[in-house]
N, C-alpha and C positions, 0 to 999 in steps of 0.2 A: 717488186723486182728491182735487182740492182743492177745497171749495165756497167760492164767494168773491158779495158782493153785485157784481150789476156793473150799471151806470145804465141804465135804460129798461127794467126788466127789471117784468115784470105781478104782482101779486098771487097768481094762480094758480102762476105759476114759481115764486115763493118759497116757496109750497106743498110744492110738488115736490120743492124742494132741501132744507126739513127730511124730507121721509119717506127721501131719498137716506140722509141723516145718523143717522136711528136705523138702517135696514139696514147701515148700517157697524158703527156699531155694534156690534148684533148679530155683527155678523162679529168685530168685534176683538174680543168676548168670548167669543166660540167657541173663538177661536185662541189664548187666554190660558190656557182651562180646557186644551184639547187639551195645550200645552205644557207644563203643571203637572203635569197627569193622567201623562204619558209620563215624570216621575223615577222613579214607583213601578214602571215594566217596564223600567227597566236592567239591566242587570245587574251581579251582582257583583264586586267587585273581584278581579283576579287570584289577590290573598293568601288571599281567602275560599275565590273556588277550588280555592286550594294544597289548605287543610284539607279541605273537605268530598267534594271529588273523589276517586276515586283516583287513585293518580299515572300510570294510562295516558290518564286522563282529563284531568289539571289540567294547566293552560295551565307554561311557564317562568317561575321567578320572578326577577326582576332586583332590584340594589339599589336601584332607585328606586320598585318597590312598595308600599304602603300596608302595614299593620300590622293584625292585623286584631283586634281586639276580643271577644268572649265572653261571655255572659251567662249568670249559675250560674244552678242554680234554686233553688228557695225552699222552706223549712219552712214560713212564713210567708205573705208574700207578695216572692213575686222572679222572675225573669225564667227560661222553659220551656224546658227541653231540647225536641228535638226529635231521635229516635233512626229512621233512615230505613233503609232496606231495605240489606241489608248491613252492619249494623250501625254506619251513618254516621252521625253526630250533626250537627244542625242548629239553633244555637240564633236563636230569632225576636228581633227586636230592638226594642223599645218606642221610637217615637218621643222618648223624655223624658231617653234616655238616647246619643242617637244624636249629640250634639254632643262630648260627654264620649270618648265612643268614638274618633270623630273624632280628637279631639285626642291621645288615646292612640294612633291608630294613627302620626301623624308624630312620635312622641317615643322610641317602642321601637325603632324600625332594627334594626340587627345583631340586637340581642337578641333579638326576637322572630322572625327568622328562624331563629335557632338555634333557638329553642320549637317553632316548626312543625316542623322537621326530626325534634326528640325524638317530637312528639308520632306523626307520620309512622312514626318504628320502632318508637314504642309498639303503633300499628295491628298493623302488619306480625308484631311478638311476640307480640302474645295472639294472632292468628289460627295459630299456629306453636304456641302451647301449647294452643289447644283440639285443634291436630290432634296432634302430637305428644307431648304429656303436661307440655310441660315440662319442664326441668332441673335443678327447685330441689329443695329437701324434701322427702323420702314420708314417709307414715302413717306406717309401721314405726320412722323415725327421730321422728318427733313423739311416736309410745307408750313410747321411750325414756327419753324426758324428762320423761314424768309416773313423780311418785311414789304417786299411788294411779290404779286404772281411772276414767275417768272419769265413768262410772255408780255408782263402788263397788261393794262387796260386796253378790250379791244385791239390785241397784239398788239401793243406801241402805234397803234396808227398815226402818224401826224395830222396835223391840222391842218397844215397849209397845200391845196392842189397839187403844186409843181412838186413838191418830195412825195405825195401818192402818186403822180406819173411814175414818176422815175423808179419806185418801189415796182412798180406794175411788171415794168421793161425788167428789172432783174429778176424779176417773179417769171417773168416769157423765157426769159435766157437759161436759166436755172429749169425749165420744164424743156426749151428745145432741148438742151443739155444730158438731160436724165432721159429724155423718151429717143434720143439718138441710142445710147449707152442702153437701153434694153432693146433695144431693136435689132442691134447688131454685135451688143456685147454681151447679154444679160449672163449673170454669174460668174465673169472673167473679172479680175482686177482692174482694166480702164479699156477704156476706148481708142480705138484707130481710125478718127474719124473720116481721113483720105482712102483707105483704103479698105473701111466699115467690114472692119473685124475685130475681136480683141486681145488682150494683152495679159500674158499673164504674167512672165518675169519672172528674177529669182528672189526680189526683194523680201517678197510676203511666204517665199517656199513653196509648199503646196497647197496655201491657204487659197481660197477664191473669195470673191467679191468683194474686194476690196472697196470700191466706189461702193457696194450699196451700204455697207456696213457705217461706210465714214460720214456718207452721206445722208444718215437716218435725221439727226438733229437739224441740218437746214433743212428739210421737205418736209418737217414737223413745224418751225420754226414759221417758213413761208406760206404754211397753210394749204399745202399739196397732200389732203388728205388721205385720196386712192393709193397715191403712188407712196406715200408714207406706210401705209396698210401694205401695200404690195412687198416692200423692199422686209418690213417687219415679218410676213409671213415669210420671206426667201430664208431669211436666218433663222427661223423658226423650224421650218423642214430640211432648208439643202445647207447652211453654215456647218462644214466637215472639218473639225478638226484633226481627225486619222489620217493623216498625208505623214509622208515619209520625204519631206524637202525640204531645201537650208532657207530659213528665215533671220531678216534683222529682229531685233527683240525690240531695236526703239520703233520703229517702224510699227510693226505689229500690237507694241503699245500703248503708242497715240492713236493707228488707227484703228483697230479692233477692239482691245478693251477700252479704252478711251470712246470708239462710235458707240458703243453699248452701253456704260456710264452714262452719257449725255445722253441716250434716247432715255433712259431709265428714270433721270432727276427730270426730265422735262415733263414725262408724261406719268408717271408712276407704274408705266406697264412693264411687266420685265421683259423683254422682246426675248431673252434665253439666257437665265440668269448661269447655267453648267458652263458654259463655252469662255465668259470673264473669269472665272475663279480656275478654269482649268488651265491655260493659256496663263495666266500668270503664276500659276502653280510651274508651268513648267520654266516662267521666266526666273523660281527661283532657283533652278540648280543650274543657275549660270550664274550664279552670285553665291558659290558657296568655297570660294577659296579662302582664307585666312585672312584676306584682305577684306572680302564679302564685296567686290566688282570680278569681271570676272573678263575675259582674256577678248582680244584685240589682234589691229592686223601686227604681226613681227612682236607678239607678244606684250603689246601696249597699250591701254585701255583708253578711250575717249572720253574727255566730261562732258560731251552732252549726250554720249549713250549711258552711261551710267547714274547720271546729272539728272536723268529726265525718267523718274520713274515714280517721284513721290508722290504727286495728285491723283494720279490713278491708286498707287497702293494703297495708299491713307484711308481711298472713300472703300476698295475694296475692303478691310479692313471691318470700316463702321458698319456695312453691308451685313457681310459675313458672320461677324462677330470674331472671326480669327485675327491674332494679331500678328500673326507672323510675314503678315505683308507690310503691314508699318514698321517692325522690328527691323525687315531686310535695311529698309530706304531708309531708316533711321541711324542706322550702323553707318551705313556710307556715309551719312551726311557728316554723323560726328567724327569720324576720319579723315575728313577733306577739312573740317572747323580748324583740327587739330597741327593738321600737318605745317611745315612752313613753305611761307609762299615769297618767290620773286617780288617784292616789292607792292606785298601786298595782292598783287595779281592768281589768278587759276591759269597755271598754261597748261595746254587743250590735250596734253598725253601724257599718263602717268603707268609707271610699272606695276604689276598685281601682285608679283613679286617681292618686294625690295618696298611700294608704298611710297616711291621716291618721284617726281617730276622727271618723264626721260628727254622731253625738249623743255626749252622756255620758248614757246609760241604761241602766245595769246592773241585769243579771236573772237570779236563779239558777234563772227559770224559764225559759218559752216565750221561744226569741232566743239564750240564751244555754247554757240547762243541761248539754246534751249537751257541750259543749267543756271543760268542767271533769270530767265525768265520765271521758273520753278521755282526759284528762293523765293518772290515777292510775290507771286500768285499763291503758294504755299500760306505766307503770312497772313494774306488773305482770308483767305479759304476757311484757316484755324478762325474764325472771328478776334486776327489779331492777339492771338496767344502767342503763338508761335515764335516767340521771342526770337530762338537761334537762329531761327529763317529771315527774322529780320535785320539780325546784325551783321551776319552773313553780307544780305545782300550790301544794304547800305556800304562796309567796308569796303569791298567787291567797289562799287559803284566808284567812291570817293581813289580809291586804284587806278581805278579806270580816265576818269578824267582827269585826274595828275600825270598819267601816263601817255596815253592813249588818246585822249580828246583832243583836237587839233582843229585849225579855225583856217580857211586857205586865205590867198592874197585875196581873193574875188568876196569874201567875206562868209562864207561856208563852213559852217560846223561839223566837220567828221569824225569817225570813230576811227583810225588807222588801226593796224596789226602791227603787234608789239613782237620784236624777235630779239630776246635777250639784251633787251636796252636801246637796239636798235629798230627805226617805225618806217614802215611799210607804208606808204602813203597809197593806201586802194579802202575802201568799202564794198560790201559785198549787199547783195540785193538781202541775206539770208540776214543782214547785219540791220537791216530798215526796220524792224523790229520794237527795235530797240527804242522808236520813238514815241511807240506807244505805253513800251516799257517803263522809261522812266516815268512818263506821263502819269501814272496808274499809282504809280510808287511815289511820288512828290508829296502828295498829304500828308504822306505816314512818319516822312525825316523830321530830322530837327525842325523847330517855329521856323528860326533865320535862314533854312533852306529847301522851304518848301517853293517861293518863288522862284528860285532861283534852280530848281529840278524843275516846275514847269515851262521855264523856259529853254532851259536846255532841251528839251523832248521838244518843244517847238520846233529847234533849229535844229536839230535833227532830224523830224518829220519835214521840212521846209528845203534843204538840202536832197532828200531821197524825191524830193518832190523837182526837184530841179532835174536829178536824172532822167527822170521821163519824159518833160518838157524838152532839152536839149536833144532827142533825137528825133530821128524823121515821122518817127509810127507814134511818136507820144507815149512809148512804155520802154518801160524799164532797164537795161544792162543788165547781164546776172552780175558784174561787180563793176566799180568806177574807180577811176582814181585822178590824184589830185598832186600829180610831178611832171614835169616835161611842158610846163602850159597847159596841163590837161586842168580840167575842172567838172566833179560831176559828170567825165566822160570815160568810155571806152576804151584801151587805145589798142587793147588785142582782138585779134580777131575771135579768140576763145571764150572771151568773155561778153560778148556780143548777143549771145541769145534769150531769150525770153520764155523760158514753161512753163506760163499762167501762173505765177508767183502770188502767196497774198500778201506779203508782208508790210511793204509800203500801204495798201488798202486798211490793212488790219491796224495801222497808227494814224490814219486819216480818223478809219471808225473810232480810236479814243480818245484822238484828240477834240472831236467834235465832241464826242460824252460828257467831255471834263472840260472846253472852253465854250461852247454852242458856236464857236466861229464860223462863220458862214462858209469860209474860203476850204474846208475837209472838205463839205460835202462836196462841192465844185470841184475841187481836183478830184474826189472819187468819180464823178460824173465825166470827167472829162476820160478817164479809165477808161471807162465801160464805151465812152466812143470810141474808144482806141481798140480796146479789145471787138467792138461789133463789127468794124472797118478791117482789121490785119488778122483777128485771127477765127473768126468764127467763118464756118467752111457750110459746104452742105451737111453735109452732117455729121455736125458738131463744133466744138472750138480745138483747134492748135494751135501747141506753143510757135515762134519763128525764132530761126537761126539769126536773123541779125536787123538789131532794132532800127539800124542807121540805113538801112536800105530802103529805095523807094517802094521797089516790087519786092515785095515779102516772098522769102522759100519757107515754107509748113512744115516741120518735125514729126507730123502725125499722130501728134499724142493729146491725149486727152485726159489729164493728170486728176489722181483721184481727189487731191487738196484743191485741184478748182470749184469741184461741186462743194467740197465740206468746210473751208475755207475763203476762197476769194470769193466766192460770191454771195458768201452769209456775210461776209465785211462789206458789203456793199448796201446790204440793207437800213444801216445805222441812223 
């Protein structure tokens, strides 16, 4: 309808035809919202379909399909898996990233058909190795290959009295630890030890049990038989992968496939060999974009969620008999060889895109850490085949302390954060690591510097050793820095807290492997008084908000890397 003025027409009628004119109105904005409102219940693209259906399900795909895009998930902050009934993965798609997508899915063609096809027999293979067993590698032939047991003689018992006390005491703490955690938390992700209930989070989705899962190799490890048994049958009957909740992938797999792995090489029992090959099955259609990493927060990928997936896929892999878990991690790896770097450096976010660096900010901590650790336990691992994994790292390395390695007035060796040439003078607790790291790694370089990497991991383990000592509880900052007259200290109050970290413990543990220096095991020892003292409660341990305080305030958590982690590094 048109309203128009037309001659002789009354004052009242004019009336009329403005109220005519807002009820239109009204209407054309109904009909605005309505049609806007209706993008959000479309449906998905065929190609989406392809993936997430199964294939009696998903529609034909032709070559004029769309591409369909992937969102990893995040150590940090990045974009959520979604693991759906049947072990489907669904990843959600953040508005911010949906252009970028877009445009990736008209540029992959062919290729990315080919990806869904791989990913498609990937499905199809783990579901055939959880029934079937697999084709790859047995225990039998993996115990071949070690040259000592991997518990050793009489589990590594030492010799001398005072290290089997002390062994005893983290054997007590690790059993208060675990029997708090069923009592009040059994089949939740962690413990609340203040207010003995537990936790379940969005980090794992709607995975559960996160602690018993991570925690199966130290309670094999310490000789905690029952509850070994125990934690093995829970994944055996209740381990549910049909949940329908957003999970990180790196998370998920260091500590689920990763806890499953290591109870599996330790004991040769397969504790539930379906749930590793499924769960990584589903980590692979988040690695199937053109790039083969797959999407992040604001559309930018992480190196060390992407970074950290080869030791798990490799053994999956020999396991199985499939190789399309090595193929994925092996693709990335030759991608990041290939690409050019800031001065030899990996900075901690790249496009999935474009394959491009979207910051330069390098960090041997949180972002980045674990992708460097990976190269040279990878090298490892291969019995030193692994050539690329080695030159990788090494380069990497040799970047780093031309860069990055900084020595303070007080005489302190640190690793600062590199930001486009310009150094962040902070170290991060996630960054202590790294003392064991190079530690580990020193033999394997050049003749002329392999001293000269052991000592460096010295003073870097000697340094994260100083962070502890300088505050009031004797444990750790989650980061320190080294400007303003700080040294090895705190100086925000954000960085202040402590959530049973192992990382310092975990370079104590290698360093003592690789020097026998007496002074590891004593700063571990001195740990475990700190932690008996500040953070263990009635029942159980928490992290504390602020190391520098006399009377400790308790976070109420009871982190599942302290059972699977800090206090397996304490055993050394």
């Amino acid at each position: 309808m048109v309203f128009r003025k037309l001659p002789g027409v009354s004052a009242p009628g004019m009336g009329l035809r403005l109220s005519q004119k807002f009820v239109f109105l009204l209407f054309l904005s109904g009909l605005v919202t309505l049609c806007f409102g209706a993008l959000f219940f479309l449906p998905d693209s065929v190609r989406l379909k392809r993936i997430f259906l199964s294939k009696n399900e998903s529609p034909a795909v032709t070559a004029r399909s769309e591409g369909e895009a992937r969102d990893p998930p995040r150590k940090a902050a990045g974009e959520p898996l979604k693991v759906e009934a049947g072990g489907k993965l669904r990843v959600s798609r953040r508005p911010s990233v949906t252009h970028d997508a877009r445009t990736l899915e008209r540029s992959v063609g062919t290729q990315e058909r080919t990806q869904v096809d791989a990913v498609d027999g990937a499905r199809d293979a783990a579901t055939r190795d959880g029934k079937e067993g697999g084709k790859g590698a047995t225990y039998e032939m993996f115990k071949k290959c070690l040259l000592k047991p991997a518990l050793g003689v009489d589990r590594g018992k030492p010799a001398d009295p005072q290290t089997v006390q002390r062994r005893d005491k983290v054997r007590e703490m690790m059993k208060f630890a675990w029997d708090n955690y069923k009592q009040y938390a059994w089949g939740k992700n962690e413990l609340r030890p203040l207010t003995r209930n537990g936790h379940i989070g969005t980090m794992f989705g709607g995975l559960r049990g996160a602690s018993i899962v991570d925690s199966l190799d130290t309670l094999y490890i310490m000789g905690l038989t029952e509850d070994y048994q125990e934690a093995k049958e829970w994944v055996h009957n209740n381990l549910d992968l049909n949940s329908n909740g957003e999970a990180s992938l790196f998370e998920v797999n260091i500590r689920y496939v990763g806890g499953l792995l290591s109870a599996y090489y330790l004991t040769g029992e397969e504790v539930r060999s379906g749930p590793v090959t499924h769960v990584a099955c589903c980590a692979l259609c988040c690695s199937g974009t053109s790039w083969s990493w797959g999407w992040a927060s604001a559309g930018s990928s992480i190196l060390a969620e992407f970074g950290t997936l080869h030791l798990e896929f490799v053994h999956l892999s020999e396991l199985s008999g499939n190789p399309i878990y090595t193929e994925k991690v092996a693709n990335i790896r030759k991608l990041l060889d290939k690409i050019e770097k800031p001065h030899g450096l990996y900075p901690n976010f790249l496009s999935p895109v474009s394959g491009n660096w979207v910051q330069h900010h390098v960090s041997l901590g949180g972002l980045g850490d674990s992708f460097y650790e990976y190269l040279i336990k990878s090298y490892l691992m291969s019995d030193k085949t692994d050539e690329q994994a080695k030159r990788m790292y090494y380069s990497a390395l040799e970047a780093i302390e031309a860069n990055m390695v900084q020595k303070s007035p007080g005489g302190l060796t640190y690793v600062a954060e590199w930001r486009g040439g310009v150094l962040d003078h902070k170290m991060g607790h996630l960054a202590c690591f790294s003392g064991g790291m190079v530690g580990i790694g020193a033999d394997h370089g050049t003749l002329e510097k392999r001293q000269h990497y052991l000592d460096l991991a010295a003073e870097i383990t000697h340094t994260c050793h100083e962070s502890y000592s300088r505050s009031a509880t004797k444990l750790g900052p989650e980061a320190f820095r080294f400007d303003g007259g700080a040294e090895a200290t705190a100086t925000r109050l954000s960085d202040r807290y402590y959530i049973l970290r192992p990382e310092v413990i975990e370079s104590y543990m290698y360093m003592w492997r690789l020097t026998h220096d007496p002074k590891y095991r004593q700063w571990g020892w001195e740990a475990v008084e700190a932690l008996e003292k500040h953070c263990r409660v009635d029942s159980g341990y928490s992290g504390i908000r602020d190391v520098y305080a006399s009377t400790v305030s308790h976070d109420n958590m009871q982190q599942s890397f302290f059972l699977s982690e800090t206090l397996k590094g304490y055993t050394a």
